[in-house]
C-alpha positions as CSV (number, residue, x, y, z in Angstrom):
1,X,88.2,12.1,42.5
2,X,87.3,14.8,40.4
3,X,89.3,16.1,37.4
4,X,90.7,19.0,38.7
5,X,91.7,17.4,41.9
6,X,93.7,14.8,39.6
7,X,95.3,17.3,37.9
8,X,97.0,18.8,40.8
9,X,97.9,15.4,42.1
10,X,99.4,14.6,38.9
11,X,101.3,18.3,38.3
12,X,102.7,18.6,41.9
13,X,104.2,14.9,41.3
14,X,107.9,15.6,41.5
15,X,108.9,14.7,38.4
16,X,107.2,16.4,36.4
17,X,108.0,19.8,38.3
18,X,111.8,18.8,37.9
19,X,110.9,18.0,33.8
20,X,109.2,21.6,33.6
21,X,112.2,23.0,35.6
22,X,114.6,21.0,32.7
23,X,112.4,22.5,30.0
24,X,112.6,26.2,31.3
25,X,116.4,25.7,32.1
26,X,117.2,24.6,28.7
27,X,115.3,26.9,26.7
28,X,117.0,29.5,28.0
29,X,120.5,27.6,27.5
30,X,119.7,27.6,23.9
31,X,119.4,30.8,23.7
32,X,122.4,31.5,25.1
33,X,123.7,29.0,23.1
34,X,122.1,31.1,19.8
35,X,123.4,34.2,20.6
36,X,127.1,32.8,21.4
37,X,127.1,31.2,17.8
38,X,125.3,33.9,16.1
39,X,127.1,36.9,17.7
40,X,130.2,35.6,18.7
41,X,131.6,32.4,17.1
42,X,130.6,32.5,13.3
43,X,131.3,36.2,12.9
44,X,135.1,35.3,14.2
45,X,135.3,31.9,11.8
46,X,133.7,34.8,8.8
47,X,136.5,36.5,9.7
48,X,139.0,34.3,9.2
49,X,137.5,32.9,5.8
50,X,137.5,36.2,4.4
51,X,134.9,38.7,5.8
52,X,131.7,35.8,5.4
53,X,128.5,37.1,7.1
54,X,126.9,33.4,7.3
55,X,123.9,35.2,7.6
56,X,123.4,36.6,4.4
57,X,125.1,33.0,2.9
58,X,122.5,31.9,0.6
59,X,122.1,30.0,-3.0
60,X,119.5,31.9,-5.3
61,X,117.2,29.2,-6.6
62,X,114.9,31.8,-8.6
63,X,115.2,35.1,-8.8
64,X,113.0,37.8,-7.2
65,X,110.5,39.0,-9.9
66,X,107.6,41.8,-9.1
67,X,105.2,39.8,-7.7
68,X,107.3,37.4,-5.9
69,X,110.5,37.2,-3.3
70,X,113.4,35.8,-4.4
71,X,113.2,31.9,-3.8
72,X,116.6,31.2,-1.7
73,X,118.6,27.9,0.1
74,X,119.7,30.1,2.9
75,X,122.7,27.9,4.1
76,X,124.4,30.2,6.3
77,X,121.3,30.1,8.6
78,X,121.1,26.5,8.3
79,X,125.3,26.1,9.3
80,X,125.0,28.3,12.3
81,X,121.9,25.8,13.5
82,X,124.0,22.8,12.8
83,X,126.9,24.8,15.3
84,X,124.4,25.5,17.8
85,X,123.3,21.9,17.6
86,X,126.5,20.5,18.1
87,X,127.3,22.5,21.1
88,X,124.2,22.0,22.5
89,X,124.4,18.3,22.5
90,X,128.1,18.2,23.7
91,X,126.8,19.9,26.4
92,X,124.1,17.9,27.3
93,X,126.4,14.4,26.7
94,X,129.3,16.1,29.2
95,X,126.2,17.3,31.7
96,X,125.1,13.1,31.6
97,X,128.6,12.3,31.9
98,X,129.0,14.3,35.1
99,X,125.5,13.2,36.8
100,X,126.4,9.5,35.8
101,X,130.0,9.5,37.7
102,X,128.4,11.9,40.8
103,X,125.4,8.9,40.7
104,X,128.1,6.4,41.1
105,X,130.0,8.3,43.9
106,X,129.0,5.9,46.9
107,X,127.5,7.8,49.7
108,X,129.3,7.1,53.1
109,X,126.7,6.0,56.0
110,X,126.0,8.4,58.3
111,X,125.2,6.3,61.2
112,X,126.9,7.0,64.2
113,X,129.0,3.2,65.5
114,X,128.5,2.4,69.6
């Protein structure tokens, strides 16, 4: 069999079209996840502590000099991935609750009695 031919073999395979399906799915879930973080939760919770932008949220390790940036822990950034994280995973753990109690559902015969 040649290579190209076992390539297709292996690529039409239904699970891996479902996995590349999964994969194209949840990439774009993460970015809605991003932007619902980014543009709507942590500007509300900056609000409330005071006007914080969590993007510009940063520790100055050294300071920018002519030749170099400014060397910075930009913790802001790094809080809003943790939140995306977290919501992200809930998700996935409620999605894997819910396929889990549908897989358990029994399935009634459908075989007609004589």
């Amino acid at each position: 069999m040649g290579m190209i031919q076992e390539f297709k073999q292996f690529a039409l395979r239904g699970n891996v079209v479902d996995m590349a399906v999964g994969v194209i799915i949840g990439g774009a879930f993460g970015k809605i996840v991003t932007s619902l973080v980014g543009d709507v939760l942590m500007p509300v919770i900056g609000i409330l502590l005071g006007g914080v932008d969590f993007k510009n949220l940063a520790y100055t390790i050294e300071e920018a000099t002519e030749t170099a940036p400014a060397v910075l822990l930009r913790y802001g950034v790094f809080l809003s991935a943790v939140v995306d994280f977290l919501i992200i995973s809930f998700s996935i753990f409620i999605a894997i609750k819910i396929a889990n109690k549908i897989a358990r559902i029994p399935i009634a015969s459908t075989a007609v009695p004589k």
